[in-house]
C-alpha positions in Angstrom: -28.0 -25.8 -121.6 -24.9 -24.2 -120.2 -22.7 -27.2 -122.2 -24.8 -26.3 -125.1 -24.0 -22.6 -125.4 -20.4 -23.4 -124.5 -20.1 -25.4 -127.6 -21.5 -23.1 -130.4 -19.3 -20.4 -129.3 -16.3 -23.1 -129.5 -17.5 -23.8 -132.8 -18.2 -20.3 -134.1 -21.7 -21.0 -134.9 -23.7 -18.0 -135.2 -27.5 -17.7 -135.3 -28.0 -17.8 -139.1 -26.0 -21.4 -139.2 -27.7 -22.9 -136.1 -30.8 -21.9 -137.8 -30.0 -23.5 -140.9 -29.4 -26.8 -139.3 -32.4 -26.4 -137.1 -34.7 -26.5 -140.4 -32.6 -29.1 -142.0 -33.2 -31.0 -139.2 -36.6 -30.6 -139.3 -36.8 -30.8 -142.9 -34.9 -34.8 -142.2 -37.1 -35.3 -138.9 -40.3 -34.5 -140.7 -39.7 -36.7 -143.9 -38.7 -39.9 -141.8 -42.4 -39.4 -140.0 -44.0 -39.9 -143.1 -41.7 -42.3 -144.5 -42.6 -44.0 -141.3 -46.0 -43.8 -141.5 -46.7 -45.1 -144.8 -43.6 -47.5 -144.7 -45.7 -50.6 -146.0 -44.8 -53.3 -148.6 -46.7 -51.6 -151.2 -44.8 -48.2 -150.9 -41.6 -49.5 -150.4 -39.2 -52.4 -151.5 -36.0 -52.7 -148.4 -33.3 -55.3 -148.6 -33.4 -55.5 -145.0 -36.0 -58.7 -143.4 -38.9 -56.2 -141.9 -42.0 -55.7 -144.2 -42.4 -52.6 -142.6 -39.9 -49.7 -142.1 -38.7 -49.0 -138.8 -38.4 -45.8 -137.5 -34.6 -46.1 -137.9 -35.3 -47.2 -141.4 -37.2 -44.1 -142.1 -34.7 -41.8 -140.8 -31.7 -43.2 -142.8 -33.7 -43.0 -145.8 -34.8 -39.7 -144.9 -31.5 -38.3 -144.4 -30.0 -40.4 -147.4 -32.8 -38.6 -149.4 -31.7 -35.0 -148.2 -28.2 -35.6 -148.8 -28.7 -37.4 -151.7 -27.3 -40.2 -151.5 -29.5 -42.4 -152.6 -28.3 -46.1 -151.6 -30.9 -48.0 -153.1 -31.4 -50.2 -150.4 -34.4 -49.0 -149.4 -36.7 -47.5 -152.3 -40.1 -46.4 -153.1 -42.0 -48.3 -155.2 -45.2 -46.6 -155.3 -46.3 -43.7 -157.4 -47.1 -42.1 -154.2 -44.1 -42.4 -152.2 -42.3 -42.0 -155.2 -43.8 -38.7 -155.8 -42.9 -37.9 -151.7 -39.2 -38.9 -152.0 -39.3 -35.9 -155.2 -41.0 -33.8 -152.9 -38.7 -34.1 -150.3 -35.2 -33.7 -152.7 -37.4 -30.5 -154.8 -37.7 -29.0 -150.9 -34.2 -29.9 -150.0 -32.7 -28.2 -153.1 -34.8 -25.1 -153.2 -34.2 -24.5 -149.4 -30.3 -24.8 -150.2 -30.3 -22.1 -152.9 -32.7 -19.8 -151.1 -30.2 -19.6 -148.2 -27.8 -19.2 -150.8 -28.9 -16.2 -152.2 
């Protein structure tokens, strides 16, 4: 705890930044858990050999989502998830301009 303390006063964080990556990552932790979830062969279409998304799978997309990136090697093919993944880019933007303001 001591270590952690040390480093955000080397790195000039102040409470208003270590909050906003606290909710970002939420905002990436809590995506990949439903990506996770529903990570079936009907929801999503991943070059990678698992029919299922790992939980590693999920987070990349997750955070490639919230940065957006966008690789396209993992992508929803449901209207569901496809729905979800313009959730989660609507949240990210609107939570990016409201700190903005």
């Amino acid at each position: 705890m001591l270590a952690l303390v040390s480093l955000l006063s080397v790195l000039k964080l102040n409470t208003r930044k270590i909050q906003f990556l606290a909710i970002n990552i939420l905002f990436i932790l809590g995506f990949a858990l439903i990506y996770w979830i529903w990570g079936t062969p009907e929801h999503f279409k991943s070059q990678f050999s698992a029919p299922y998304l790992s939980s590693l799978d999920a987070l990349y997309l997750s955070f490639t989502t919230h940065c957006t990136l966008g690789y396209g090697d993992i992508v929803p093919i449901s209207s569901s998830m496809r729905f979800i993944t313009i959730l989660h880019t609507i949240v990210m933007i609107s939570y990016l301009f409201l700190v903005g303001l």
